[in-house]
C-alpha positions in Angstrom: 37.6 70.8 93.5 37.7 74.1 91.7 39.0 76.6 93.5 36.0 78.6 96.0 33.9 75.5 96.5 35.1 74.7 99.6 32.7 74.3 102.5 32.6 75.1 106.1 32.1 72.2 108.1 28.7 72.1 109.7 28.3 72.5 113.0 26.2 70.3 115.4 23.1 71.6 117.6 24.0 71.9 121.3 22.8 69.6 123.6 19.7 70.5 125.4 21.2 70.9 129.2 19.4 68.7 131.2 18.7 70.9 134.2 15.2 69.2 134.8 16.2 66.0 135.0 18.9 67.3 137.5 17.1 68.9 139.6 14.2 66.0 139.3 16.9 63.9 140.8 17.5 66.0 143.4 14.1 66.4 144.3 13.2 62.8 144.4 16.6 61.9 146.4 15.3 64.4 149.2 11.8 63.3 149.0 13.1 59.2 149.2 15.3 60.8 152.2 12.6 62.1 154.0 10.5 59.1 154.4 13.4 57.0 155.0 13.8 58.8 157.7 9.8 58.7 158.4 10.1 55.2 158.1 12.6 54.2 160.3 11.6 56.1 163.1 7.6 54.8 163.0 9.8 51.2 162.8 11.7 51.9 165.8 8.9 53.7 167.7 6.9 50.4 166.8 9.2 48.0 167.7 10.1 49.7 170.9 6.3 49.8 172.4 5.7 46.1 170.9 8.8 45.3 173.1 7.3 46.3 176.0 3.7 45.2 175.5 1.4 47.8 175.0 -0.9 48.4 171.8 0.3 49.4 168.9 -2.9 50.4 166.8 -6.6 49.3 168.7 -7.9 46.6 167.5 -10.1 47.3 164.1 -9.2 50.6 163.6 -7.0 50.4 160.2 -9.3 47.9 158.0 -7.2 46.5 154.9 -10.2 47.0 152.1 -9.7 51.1 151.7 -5.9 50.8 151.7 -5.4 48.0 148.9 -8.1 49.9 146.8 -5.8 52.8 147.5 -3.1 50.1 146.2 -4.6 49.2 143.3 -5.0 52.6 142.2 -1.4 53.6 142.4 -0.5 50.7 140.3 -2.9 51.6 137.8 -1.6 55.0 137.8 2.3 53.7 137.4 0.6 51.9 134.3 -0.8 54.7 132.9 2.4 56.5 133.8 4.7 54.2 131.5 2.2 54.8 128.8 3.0 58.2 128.8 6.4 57.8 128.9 6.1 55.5 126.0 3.8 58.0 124.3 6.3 60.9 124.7 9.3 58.8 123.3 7.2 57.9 120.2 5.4 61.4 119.4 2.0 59.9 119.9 0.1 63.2 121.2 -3.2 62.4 121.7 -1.7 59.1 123.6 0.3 61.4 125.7 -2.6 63.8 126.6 -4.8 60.5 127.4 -2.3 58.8 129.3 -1.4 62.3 131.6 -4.5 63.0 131.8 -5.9 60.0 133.3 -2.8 59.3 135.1 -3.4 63.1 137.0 -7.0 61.7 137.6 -6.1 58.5 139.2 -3.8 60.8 141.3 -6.8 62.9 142.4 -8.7 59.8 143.0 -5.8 58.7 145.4 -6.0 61.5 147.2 -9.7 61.2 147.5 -9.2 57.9 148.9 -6.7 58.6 151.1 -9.2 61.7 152.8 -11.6 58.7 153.2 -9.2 56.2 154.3 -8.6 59.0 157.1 -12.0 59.5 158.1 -12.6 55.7 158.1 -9.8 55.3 161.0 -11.5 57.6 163.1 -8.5 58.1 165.6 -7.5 61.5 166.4 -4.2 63.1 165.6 -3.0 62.6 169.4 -4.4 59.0 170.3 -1.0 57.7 170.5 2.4 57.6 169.3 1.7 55.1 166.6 -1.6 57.2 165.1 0.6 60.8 165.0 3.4 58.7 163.1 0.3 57.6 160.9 -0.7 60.5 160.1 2.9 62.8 159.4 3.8 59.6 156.9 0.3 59.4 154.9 -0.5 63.1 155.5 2.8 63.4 154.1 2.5 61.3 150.7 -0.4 62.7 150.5 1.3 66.2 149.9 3.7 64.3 147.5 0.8 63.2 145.3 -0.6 66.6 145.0 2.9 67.7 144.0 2.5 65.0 141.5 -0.4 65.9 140.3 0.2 69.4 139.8 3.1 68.7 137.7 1.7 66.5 135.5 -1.7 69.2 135.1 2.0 71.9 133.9 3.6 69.3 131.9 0.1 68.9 130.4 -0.1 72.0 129.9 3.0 73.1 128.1 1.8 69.6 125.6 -0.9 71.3 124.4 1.6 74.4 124.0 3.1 71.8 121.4 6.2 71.8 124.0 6.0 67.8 124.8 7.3 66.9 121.4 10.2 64.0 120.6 12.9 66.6 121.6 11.4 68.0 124.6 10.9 64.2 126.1 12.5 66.0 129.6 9.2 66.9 130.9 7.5 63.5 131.0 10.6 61.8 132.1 10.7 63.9 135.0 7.3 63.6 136.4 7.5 60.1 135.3 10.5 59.8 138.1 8.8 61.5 140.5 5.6 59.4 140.3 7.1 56.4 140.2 8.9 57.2 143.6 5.5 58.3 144.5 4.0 54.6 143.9 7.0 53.0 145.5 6.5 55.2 148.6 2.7 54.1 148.9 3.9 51.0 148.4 6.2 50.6 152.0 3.1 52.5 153.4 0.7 49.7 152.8 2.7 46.7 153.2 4.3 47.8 156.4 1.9 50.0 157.6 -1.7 49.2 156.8 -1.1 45.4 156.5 1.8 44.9 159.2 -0.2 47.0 161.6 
């Protein structure tokens, strides 16, 4: 090499921090947290008045057809969910914008059922133990789908801002987290709640 043709060495890009996915973490640890703790007290509560005979629910008041539609939904939604994902990690936009989209409309759907699903039970608030517990947990996930939803309506957004690219793949992993914590939590609802009874 002739002499001033040397060259400075070239310096990678910084890594991105990953503060969202952090604090996505975070978040969905406190929310799993809080209905584990939800959870196991409606399970104790329950097995407690069982235990000494009285009614847990009366009979006919939670029917099975609203809260399996509800079901189905939610799985359709964690479908819809993955296609995203797999949208976002391939750079196919308008697959991205479909797939958030119409995941954030089965969300508002859920929530629409779940209003129903409430007015179909008919029990007030203070019947009983077992019909409060009822309604803190689904009033609850209820709260966590709207979260949901409202995150997916900023990280769609901040896609059509052009923001949702290859190497900003952070947003849709982290509503991707949340919701799938969000389908699992329906999930314990309506197997141990609506179909256990």
């Amino acid at each position: 090499m002739a002499a001033g043709t040397e060259f400075a060495p070239v310096e990678a890009p910084l890594a991105r921090p990953r503060t969202l996915l952090v604090g996505t973490a975070f978040a969905t640890g406190a929310a799993i947290m809080f209905f584990g703790a939800l959870f196991s007290l409606y399970f104790s509560v329950r097995n407690d008045t069982l235990a000494w005979g009285a009614e847990w629910f009366p009979e006919g008041a939670i029917e099975l057809k609203p809260g399996g539609s509800l079901m189905s939904t939610f799985a359709m939604a964690g479908v819809t969910m993955a296609w995203a994902h797999y949208a976002s990690i391939h750079e196919y936009r308008i697959h991205g914008y479909l797939a958030l989209g119409l995941t954030a409309l089965l969300g508002i759907a859920a929530i629409n059922q779940t209003v129903f699903y409430f007015n179909d039970i008919g029990l007030p608030i203070d019947h009983n133990v077992a019909t409060t517990l009822l309604y803190v947990i689904v009033g609850a996930h209820m709260v966590m789908t709207g979260i949901a939803v409202l995150w997916m309506g900023l990280v769609l957004l901040r896609a059509f801002g052009g923001q949702a690219t290859g190497r900003h793949q952070d947003l849709v992993i982290s509503v991707s987290i949340f919701w799938y914590v969000v389908v699992a939590v329906y999930s314990v609802i309506w197997l141990f709640i609506y179909v256990a009874k």
